[in-house]
C-alpha positions in Angstrom: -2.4 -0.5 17.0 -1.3 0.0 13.4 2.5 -0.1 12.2 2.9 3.4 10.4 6.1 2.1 8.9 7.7 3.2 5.6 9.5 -0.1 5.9 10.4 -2.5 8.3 14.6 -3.7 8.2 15.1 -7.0 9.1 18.9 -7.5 9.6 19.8 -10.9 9.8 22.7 -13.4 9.8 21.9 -14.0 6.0 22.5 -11.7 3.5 18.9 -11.8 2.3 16.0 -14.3 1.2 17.0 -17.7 -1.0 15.4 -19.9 -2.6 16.9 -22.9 -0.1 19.3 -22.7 2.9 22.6 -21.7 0.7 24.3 -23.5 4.1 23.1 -26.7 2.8 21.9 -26.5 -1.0 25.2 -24.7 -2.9 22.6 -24.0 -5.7 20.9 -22.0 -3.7 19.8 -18.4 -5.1 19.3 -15.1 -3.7 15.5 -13.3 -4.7 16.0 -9.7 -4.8 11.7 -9.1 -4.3 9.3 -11.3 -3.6 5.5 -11.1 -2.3 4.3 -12.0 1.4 2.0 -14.5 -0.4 4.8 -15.8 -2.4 7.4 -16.1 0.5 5.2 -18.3 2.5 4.1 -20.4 -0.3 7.5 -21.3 -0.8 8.1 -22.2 2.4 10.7 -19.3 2.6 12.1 -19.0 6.6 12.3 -15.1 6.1 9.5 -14.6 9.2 7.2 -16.2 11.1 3.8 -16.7 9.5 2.4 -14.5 12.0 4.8 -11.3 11.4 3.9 -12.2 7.7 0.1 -11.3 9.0 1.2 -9.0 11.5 2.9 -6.6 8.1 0.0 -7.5 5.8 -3.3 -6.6 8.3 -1.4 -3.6 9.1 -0.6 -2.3 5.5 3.5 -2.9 6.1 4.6 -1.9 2.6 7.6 -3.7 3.0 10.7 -5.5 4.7 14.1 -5.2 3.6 16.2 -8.5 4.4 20.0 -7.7 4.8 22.9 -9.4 6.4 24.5 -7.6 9.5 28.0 -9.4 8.2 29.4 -5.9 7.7 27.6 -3.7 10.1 28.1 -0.9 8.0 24.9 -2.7 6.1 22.7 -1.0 8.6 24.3 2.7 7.3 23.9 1.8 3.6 20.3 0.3 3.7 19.5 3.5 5.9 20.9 5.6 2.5 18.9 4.2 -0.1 21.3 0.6 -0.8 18.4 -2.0 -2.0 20.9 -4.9 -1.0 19.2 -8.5 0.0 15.7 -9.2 -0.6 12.6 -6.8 -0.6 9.6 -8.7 0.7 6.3 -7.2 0.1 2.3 -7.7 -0.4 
């Protein structure tokens, strides 16, 4: 079955995709876009490697990673807001 998906929102308890856990590593950085490829070459715990497959076999064109700190996020991604990290192929 194929995902016909504009984009897939993936509300978490992070505001997006870093470069380390910012819980541990203070110089941790948020990445506003980065590539499937790129995420799992980095190690990045954004997904598991098979939803990484799952969005690239099915043509997802991408994922937008916000925080649900504010659940007003949910509203504002919905409008357009390109808060936390935009993860595509």
């Amino acid at each position: 079955a194929e995902i016909d998906a504009d984009v897939i929102l993936l509300a978490k308890n992070i505001d997006g995709v870093y470069t380390d856990d910012p819980k541990k590593n203070p110089d941790a950085t948020l990445i506003r876009e980065i590539s499937y490829e790129k995420a799992q070459e980095m190690r990045l715990k954004v997904m598991d490697a098979a939803a990484f497959a799952l969005c690239a076999e099915n043509g997802v064109p991408c994922v937008r990673v916000f925080g649900l700190d504010d659940p007003r996020n949910l509203v504002r991604v919905l409008e357009g807001d390109t808060m936390g990290t935009l993860v595509h192929p």
